[in-house]
KOLTOR-526106 format. One record per atom (N, C-alpha, C): residue number from 1; residue in three letters; x, y, z. Coordinates in pm, 1 decimal. Layout:
<recs>
NUM_ALA_X_Y_Z
...
</recs>
This chain:
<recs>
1_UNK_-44.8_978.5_591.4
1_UNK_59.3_880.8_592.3
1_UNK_152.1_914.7_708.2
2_UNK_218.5_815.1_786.2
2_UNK_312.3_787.6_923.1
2_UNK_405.5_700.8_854.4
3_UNK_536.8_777.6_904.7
3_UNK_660.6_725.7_932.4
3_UNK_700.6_716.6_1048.3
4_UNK_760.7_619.6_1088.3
4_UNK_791.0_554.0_1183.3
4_UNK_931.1_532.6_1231.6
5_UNK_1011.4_551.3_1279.5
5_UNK_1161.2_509.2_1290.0
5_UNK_1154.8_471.9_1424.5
6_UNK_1197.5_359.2_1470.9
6_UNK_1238.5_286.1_1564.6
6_UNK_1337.5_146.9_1659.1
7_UNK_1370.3_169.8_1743.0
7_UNK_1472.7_70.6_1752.2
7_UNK_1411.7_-44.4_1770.2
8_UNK_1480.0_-195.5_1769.9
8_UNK_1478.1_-317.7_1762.2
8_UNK_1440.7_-362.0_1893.3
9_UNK_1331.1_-448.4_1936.8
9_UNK_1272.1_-476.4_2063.4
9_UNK_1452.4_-505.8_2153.4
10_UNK_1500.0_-624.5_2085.5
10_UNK_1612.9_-648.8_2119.7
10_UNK_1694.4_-535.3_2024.6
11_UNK_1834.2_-491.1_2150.8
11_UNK_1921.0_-393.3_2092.2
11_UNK_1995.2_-465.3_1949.4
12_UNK_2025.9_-453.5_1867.0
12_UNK_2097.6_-493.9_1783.1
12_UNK_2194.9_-357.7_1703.7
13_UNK_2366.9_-335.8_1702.5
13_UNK_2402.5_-232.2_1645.4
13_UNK_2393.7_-221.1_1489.5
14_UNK_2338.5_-78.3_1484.8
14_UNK_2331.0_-26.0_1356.9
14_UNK_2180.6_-67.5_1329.7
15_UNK_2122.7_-115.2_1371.2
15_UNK_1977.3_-125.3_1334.8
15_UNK_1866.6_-34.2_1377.9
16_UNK_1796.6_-15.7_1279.9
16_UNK_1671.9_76.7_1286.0
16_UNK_1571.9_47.1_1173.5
17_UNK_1402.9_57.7_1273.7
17_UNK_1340.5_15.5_1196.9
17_UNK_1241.6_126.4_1147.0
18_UNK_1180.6_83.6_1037.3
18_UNK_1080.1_226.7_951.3
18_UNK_932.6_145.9_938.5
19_UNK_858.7_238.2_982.6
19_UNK_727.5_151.4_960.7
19_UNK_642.7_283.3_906.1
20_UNK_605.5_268.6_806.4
20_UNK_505.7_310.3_712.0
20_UNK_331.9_280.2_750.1
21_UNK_223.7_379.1_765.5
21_UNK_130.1_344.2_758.2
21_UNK_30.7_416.3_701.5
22_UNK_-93.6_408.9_631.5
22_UNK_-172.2_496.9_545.3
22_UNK_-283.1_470.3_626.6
23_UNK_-272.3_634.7_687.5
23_UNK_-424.9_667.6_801.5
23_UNK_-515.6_699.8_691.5
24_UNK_-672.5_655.1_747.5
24_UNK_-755.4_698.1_703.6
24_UNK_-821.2_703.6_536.8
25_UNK_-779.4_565.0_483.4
25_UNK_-821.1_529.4_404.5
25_UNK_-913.3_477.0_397.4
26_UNK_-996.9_467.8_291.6
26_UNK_-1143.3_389.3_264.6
26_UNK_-1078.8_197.3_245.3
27_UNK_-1103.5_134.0_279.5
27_UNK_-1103.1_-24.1_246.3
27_UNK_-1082.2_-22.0_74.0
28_UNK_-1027.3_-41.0_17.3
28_UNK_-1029.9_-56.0_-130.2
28_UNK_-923.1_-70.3_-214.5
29_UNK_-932.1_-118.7_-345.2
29_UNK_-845.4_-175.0_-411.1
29_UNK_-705.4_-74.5_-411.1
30_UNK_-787.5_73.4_-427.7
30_UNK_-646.2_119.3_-456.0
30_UNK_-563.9_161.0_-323.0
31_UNK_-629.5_114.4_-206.9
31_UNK_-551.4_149.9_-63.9
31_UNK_-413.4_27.6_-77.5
32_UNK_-535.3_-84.2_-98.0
32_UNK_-428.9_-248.3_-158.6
32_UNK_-310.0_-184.9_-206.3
33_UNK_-334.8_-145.6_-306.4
33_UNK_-174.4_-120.6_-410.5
33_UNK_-137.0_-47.4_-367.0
34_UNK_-123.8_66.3_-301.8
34_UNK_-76.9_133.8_-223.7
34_UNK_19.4_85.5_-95.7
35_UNK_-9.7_-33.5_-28.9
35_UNK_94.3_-113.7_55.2
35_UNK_160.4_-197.5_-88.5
36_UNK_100.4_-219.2_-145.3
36_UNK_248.7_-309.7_-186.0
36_UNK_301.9_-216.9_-246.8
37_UNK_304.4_-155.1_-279.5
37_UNK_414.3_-8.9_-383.1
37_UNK_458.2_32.7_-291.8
38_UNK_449.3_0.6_-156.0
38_UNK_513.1_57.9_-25.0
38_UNK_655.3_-19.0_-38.7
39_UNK_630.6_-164.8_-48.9
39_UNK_684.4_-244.2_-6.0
39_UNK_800.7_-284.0_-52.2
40_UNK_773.6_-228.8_-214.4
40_UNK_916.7_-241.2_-338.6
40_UNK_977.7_-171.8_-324.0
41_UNK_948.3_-23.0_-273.5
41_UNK_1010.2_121.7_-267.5
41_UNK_1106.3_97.5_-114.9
42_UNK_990.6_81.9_-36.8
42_UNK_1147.0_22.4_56.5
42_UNK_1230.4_-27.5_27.5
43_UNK_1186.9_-170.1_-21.4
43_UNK_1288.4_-282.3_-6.0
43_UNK_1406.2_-206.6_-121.8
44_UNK_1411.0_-135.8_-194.1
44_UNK_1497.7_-68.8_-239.8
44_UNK_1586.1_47.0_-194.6
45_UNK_1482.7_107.9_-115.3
45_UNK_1565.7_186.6_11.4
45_UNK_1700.5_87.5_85.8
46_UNK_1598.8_1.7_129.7
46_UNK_1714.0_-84.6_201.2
46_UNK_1834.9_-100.7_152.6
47_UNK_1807.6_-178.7_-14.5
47_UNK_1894.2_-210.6_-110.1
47_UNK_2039.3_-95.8_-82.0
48_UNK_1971.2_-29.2_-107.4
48_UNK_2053.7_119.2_-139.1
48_UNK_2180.3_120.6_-34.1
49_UNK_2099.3_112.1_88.9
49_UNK_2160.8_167.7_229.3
49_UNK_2248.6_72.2_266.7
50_UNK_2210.6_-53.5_210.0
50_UNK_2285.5_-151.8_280.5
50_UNK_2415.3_-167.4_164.1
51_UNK_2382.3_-148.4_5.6
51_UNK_2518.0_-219.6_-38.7
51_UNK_2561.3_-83.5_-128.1
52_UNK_2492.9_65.5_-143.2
52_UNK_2556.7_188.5_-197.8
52_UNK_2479.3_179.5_-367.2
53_UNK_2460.8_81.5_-405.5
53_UNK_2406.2_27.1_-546.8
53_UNK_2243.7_20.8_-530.2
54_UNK_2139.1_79.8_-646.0
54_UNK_2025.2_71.2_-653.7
54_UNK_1986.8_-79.9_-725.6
55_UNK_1846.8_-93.1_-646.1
55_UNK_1795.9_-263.1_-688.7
55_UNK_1776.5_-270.4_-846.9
56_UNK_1847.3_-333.1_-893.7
56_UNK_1756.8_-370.7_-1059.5
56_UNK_1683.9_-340.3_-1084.2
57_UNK_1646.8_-290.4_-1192.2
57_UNK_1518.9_-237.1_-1223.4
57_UNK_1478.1_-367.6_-1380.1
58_UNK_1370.5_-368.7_-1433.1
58_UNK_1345.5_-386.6_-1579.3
58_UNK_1450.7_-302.1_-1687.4
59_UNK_1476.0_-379.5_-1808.8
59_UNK_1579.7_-294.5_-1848.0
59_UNK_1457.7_-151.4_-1928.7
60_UNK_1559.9_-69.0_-1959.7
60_UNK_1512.4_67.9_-2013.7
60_UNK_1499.4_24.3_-2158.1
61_UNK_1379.0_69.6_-2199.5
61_UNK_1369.1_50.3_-2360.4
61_UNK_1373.3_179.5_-2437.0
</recs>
């Protein structure tokens, strides 16, 4: 797995981008779920960074 941090083709302040990638996987279902479980976990990173508060979750039972 690669992480990535990089700036914005165009400058924009305070921006930086993260790009995630999974070397060397076989083609297959569970590589699949593996990007999208990428994709929630960020977008909650983001969540985080941008407003200090974690994304909703399902409630706790």
């Amino acid at each position: 797995m690669t992480f990535t941090l990089f700036e914005p083709l165009m400058p924009m302040p305070s921006v930086t981008f993260l790009s995630v990638a999974h070397e060397g996987l076989p083609a297959s279902e569970a590589a699949a779920h593996l990007a999208i479980g990428w994709v929630g976990i960020l977008s909650g990173l983001t969540t985080v960074l941008e407003t200090g508060a974690p994304l909703a979750g399902p409630p706790s039972v």
